[in-house]
N, C-alpha and C positions, 0 to 999 in steps of 0.2 A: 554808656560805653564810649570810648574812645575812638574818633572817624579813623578807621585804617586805610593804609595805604593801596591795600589791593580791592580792587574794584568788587563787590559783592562779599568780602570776607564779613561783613554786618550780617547780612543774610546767613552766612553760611553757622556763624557763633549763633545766632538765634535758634537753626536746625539744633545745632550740637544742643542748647539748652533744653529744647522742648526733647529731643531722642532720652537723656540724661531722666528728664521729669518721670519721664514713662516708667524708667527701668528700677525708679526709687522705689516705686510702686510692690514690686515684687518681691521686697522683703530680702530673700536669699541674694542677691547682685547689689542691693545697698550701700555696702562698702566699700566697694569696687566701684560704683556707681560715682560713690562721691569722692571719693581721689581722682577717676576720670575727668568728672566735673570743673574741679579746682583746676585741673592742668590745662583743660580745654578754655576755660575763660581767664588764665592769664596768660594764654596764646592771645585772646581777642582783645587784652588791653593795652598790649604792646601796637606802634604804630610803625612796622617795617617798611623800609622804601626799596622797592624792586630794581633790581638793575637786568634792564632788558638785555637778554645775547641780541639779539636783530635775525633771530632765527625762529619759525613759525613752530610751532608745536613745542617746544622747550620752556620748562618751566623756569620764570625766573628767580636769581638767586638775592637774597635779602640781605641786605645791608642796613647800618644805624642809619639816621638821617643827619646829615652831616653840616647842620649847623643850629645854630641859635633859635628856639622857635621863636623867641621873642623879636629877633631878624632878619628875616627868612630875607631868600633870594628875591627878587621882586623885579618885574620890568617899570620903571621910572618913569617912563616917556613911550608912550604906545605909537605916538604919531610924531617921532621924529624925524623919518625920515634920511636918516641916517647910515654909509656904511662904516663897517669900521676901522678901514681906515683913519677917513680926519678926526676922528673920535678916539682913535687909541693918539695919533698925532697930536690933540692938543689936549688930552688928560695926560698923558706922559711927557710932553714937551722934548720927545723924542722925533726930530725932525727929516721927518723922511716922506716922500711920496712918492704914489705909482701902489700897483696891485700889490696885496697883500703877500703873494707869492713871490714879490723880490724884496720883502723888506731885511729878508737874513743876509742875500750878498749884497743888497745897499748899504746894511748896517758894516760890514767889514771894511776896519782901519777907521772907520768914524765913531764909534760907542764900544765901549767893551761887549763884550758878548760871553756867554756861560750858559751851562747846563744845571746850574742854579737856581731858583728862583729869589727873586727880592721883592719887597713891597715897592713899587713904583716903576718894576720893568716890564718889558712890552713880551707876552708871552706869542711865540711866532708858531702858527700851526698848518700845515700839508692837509688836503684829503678831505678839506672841506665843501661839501656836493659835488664831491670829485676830486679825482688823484691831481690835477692839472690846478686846484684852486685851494688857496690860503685863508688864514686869518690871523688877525691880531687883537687880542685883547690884552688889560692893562690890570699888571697884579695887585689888587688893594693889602690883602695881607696872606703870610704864609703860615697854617694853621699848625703844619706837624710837618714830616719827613714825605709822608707821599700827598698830602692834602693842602688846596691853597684855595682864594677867592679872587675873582677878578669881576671888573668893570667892562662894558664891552657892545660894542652895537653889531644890528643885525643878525645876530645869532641864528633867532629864530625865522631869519629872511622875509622882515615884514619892514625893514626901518627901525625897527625900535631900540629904546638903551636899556639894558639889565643893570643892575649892578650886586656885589654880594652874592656872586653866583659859582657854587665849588665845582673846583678841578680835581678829579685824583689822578693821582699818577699809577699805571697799571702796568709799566713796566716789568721787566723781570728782575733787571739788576736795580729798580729805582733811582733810575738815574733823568725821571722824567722825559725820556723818549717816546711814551705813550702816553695817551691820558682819554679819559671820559669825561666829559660836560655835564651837569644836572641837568633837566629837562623842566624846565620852571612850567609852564602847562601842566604835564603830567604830575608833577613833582616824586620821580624818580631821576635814577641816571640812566644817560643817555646810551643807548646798545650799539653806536658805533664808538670803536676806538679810532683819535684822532694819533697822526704821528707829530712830534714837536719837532722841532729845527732847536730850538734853546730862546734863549732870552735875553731880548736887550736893556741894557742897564742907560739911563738917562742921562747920562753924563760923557759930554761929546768931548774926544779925544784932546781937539785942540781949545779948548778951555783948561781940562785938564794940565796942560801942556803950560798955561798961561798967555795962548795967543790972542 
């Protein structure tokens, strides 16, 4: 069997098999039996990733897993030491410093800026461990319309660097104003939505400009 994503669903496909055993038993439910069967273990070979609400009692709702198994999300550097600021600063060579929370009006009239994503811009985010605090991480690539990956330190507020780690955008109009982070521990998505500001594009006006 395939290791599932939800914590005891091993256990609970093994019930379903032994319950299923019993009932072949009886001859008359047989058939019934084993259509139930079939349906119940190609629930337990599928490996869904739960996307938490951040709300107790609420079942969470199941999504694909959203990237490469063969390249999964991974933290890189467990003892970097690192925020992520100078981290998105010199993966992006988007030159800017000071708290995360002013990198959107720092970035105005010096880098383009858009509600786009790109591969190498600096995604700017609100509300992280609080409405008062930011982050930036650094886009690696952009997978689909509401789906991207980014490079990125301290995430998980230990110092560390991720990389290859998906963003969805959960938006309404998909205009990436919203978004949810993977949970590389857990390896589900993450049950806060984060608000975006947009994203800086690495390419500084007055170069642009040819000064």
């Amino acid at each position: 069997m395939v290791k599932a994503a939800f914590t005891g669903l091993p256990l609970l496909c093994g019930n379903i098999t032994a319950k299923m055993g019993r009932l072949l038993k009886s001859g008359a439910a047989r058939a019934l039996a084993l259509g139930l069967l079939a349906a119940a273990l190609t629930a337990c070979a599928s490996t869904p990733a739960p996307v938490y609400p951040g709300l107790r009692g609420r079942t969470p709702v199941v999504a694909p897993i959203p990237y490469d198994p063969a390249a999964p999300p991974r933290v890189v550097d467990a003892a970097a030491n690192l925020q992520c600021v100078p981290y998105a600063r010199n993966a992006s060579g988007v030159e800017i410093y000071g708290d995360a929370n002013t990198w959107w009006g720092k970035s105005e009239g010096r880098y383009p800026r858009s509600s786009l994503p790109a591969a190498g811009a600096v995604l700017v985010m609100r509300g992280y461990y609080g409405p008062g605090r930011g982050h930036v991480a650094v886009v690696r690539e952009v997978i689909g319309a509401r789906m991207l990956r980014v490079d990125h330190a301290n995430w998980l507020n230990r110092g560390e660097v991720s990389v290859g780690v998906p963003v969805l955008d959960v938006s309404a109009n998909n205009d990436w104003s919203e978004v949810r982070v993977w949970h590389i521990p857990g390896g589900h998505w993450g049950g806060r939505v984060y608000r975006v500001e947009g994203f800086i594009h690495p390419f500084a006006f007055a170069a642009m400009m040819g000064r």
